[in-house]
C-alpha positions in Angstrom: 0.0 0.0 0.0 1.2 3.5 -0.6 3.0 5.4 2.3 0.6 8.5 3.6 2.9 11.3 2.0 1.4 10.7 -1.9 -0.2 13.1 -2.7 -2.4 10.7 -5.2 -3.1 8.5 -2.0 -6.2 8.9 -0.4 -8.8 6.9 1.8 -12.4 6.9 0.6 -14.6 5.1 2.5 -13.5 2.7 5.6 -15.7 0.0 7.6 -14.9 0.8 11.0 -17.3 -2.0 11.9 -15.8 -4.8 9.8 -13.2 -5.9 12.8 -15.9 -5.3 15.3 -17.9 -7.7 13.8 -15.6 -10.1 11.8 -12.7 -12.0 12.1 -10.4 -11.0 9.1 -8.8 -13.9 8.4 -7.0 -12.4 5.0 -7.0 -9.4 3.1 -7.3 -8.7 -1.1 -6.7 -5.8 -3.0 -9.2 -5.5 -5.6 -10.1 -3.3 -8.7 -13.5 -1.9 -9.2 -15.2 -1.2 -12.7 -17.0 2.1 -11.7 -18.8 4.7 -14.1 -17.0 8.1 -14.8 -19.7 9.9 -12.5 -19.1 7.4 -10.0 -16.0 8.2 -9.8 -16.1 11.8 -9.7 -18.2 11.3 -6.7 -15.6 9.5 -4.9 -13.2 12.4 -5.2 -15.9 14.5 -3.2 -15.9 11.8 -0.9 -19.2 10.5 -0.7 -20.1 6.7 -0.5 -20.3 4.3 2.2 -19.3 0.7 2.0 -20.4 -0.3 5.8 -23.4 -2.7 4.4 -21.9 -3.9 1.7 -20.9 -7.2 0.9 -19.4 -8.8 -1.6 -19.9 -11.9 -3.6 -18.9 -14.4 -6.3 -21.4 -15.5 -9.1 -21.1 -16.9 -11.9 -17.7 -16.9 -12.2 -17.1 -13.3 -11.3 -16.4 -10.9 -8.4 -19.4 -8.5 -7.3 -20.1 -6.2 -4.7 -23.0 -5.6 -3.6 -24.8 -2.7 -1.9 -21.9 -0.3 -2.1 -23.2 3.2 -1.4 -21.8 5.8 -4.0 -24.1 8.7 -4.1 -25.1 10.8 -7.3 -23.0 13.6 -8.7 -25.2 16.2 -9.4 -23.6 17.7 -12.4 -23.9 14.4 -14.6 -27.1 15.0 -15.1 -28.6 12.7 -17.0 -25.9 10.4 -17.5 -25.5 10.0 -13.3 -25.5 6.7 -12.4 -27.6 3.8 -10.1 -26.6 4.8 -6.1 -26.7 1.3 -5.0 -25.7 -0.8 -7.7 -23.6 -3.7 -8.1 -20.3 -3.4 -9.0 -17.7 -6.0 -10.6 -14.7 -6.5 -8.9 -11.2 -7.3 -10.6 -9.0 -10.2 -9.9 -7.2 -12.8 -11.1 -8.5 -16.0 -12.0 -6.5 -17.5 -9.6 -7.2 -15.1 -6.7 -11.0 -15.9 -7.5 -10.8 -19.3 -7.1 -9.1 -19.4 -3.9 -11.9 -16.6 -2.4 -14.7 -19.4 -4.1 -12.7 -22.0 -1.7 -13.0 -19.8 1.1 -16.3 -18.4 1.2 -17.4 -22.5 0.5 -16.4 -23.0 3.8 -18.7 -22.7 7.0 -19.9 -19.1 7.8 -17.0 -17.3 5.8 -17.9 -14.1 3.8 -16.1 -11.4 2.1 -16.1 -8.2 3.4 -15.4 -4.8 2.1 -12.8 -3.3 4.3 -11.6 0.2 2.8 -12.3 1.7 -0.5 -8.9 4.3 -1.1 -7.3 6.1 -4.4 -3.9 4.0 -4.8 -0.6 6.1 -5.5 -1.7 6.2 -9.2 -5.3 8.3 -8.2 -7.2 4.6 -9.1 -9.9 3.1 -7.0 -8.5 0.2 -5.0 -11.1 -1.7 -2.4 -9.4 -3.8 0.6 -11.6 -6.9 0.4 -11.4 -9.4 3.6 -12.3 -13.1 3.9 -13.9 -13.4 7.4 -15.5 -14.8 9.5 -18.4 -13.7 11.4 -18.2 -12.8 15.5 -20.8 -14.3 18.1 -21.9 -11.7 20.7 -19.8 -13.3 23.5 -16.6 -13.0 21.2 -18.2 -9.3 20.4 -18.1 -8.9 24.3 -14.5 -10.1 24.7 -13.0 -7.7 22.1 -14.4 -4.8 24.0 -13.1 -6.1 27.1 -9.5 -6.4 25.5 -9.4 -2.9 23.7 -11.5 -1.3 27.6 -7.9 -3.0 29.4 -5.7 -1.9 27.0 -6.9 1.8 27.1 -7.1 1.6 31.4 -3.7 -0.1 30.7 -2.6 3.1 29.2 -3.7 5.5 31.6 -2.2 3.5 34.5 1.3 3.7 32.7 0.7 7.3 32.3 -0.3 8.5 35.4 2.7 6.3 36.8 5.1 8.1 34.9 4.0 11.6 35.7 4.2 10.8 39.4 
């Protein structure tokens, strides 16, 4: 991934929720065939990839229920908000994300939608798996001790 000083580099649209709610067990970076409005409105910075999911049918990569909302000056030749979009990989990347998502409760997930050091849209796909409420439970008590953590090392070192 590109370091944070490009200029080109920028990130779009994150799903904070993902690791909340998912183990990540792997990460992808994808391509994404968007329309020329569609991609003006991700310059503006407006979409939202937090429900979205995506899939594999019929031999392809889609996702599905991406948020990208309408640019206003395309007029007539805007496009669909919620539409599904093909994503690009390899035929061999495909196969082993078929594999995956064949097994038992794994899904892919959308992670963070970004312009890559060229300006081109790039989406962080991860293979997960999804969290029961008690494991839900346990991550919040993990990152709760880790922030108390901090602020007993902090106060101790200002004493």
């Amino acid at each position: 991934m590109a370091t944070k000083s490009d200029p080109n580099y920028k990130i779009i649209a994150e799903n904070r929720r993902a690791r909340f709610d998912y183990f990540i067990e792997s990460d992808l970076e994808v391509g994404i065939i968007l329309t020329g409005s569609e991609v003006k409105s991700l310059r503006t910075g407006q979409s939202n990839i937090a429900e979205s999911y995506a899939s594999v049918e019929q031999g392809e990569l889609w996702l599905i229920n991406a948020y990208i909302a309408a640019y206003k000056q395309a007029g007539v030749f805007g496009h669909e908000e919620r539409r599904r979009r093909k994503l690009l990989v390899s035929r061999k990347e495909l196969s082993r994300l078929w594999q995956s998502i064949g097994r038992e409760g794994m899904t892919l997930i959308p992670l963070v939608m970004y312009f890559n050091d060229r300006g081109i849209v790039k989406l962080k796909i991860g293979i997960a798996k999804g969290k029961k409420n008690h494991d839900k439970r346990e991550t919040d008590a993990k990152r709760d001790w880790g922030r108390q953590k901090q602020r007993l090392l902090k106060q101790g070192s200002s004493d």
